[in-house]
N, C-alpha and C positions, 0 to 999 in steps of 0.2 A: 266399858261393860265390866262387871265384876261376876265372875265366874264363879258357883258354886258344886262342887263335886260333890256328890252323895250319892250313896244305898238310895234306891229306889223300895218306895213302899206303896202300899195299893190306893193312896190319894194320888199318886203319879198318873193311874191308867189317862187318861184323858189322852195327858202329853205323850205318854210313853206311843200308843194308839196313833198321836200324829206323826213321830219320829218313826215309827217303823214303816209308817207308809212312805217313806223316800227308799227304801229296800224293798217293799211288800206291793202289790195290788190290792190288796185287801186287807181293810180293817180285820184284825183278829177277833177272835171270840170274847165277850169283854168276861164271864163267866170264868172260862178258862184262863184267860191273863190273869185274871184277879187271884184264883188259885196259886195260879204260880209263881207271880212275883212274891206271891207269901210264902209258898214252898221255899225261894230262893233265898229269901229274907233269915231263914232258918237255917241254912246248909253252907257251912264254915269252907266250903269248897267252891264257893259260887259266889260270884259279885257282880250283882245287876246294877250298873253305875250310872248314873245323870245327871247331865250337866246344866243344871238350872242359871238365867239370866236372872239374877237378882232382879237388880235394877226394872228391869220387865214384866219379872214375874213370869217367865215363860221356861219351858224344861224345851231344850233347843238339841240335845244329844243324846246320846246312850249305845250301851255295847253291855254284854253278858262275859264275865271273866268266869273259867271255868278250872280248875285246877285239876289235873290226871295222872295217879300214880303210871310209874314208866317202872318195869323190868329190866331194863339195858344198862350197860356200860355203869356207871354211876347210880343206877335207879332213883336217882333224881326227879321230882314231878315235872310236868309239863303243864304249859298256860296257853289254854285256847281261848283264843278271842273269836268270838262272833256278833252278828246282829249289831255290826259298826253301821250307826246313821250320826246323821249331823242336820237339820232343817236346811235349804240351800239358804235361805238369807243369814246364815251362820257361817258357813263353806266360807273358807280362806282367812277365817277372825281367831285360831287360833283353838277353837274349841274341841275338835278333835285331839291336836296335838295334844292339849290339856288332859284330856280322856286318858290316854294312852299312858302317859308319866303317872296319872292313880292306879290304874292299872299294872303297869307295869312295876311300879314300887310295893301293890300288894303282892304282885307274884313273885317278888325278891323277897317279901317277909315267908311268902309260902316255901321258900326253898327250891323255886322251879330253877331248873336249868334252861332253858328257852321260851318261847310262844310261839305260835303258830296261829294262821288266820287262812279261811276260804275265803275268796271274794269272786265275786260273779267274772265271766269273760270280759263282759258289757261294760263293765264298770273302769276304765281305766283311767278316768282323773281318780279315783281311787287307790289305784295301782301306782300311779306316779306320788301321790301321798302317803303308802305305803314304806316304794322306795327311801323317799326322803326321812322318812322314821328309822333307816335303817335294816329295813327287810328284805330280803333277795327272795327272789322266786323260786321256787322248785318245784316238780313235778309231781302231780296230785291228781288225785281219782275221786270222783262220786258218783254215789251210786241209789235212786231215791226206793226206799222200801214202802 
């Protein structure tokens, strides 16, 4: 399989639409997605990344790299990761891990000092792939507005 990592642009939605339904119960607004993956496409602060199977032709991953000025100690940025999906006929090929190295190499060009990621309770083969990326847990609150 030959992996391709990129910026997501608005001929994605199809894919993007299947990949967030292993996270989602529901298709998103496609209106709204379209907006915004074009907002993000714009915003040097934001990295809406996906992992396309060449070979396939299929977009098989994606995650939202968000960059956040931090006030503390070093005032160093910080890199939040969200909206990790992977298609399960992808899960354990390598495609996330992949994810996560673009990502995480943009957020060392951004000068973030960490990353940070929510993940569901539910989700703990997640969690255990987490771990293995080298994340440890800490204690975390949400709150939906």
């Amino acid at each position: 399989m030959e992996l391709l990592m990129r910026e997501a642009g608005v001929e994605d939605l199809d894919g993007l639409d299947r990949v967030m339904l292993v996270i989602s119960d529901n298709s998103a607004d496609r209106n709204k997605m379209a907006e915004l993956v074009e907002k993000l496409s714009h915003d040097p602060q934001k990295y809406l990344l996906v992992a396309e199977d060449r070979e396939a032709g299929v977009l098989c991953g994606s995650l939202l790299g968000v960059v956040f000025e931090d006030i503390c100690d070093t005032c160093r940025p910080i890199l939040l990761v969200e909206n990790v999906a992977v298609l399960p006929e992808y899960q354990g090929k390598g495609v996330g891990r992949k994810m996560f190295e673009e990502i995480e190499k943009w957020g060392k060009e951004q000068n973030c000092h960490y990353e940070i990621l929510v993940s569901g309770q539910n989700r703990t083969g997640a969690h255990e792939f987490y771990r293995r990326l080298g994340f440890h847990e800490e204690k975390g609150f949400k709150k939906y507005l």
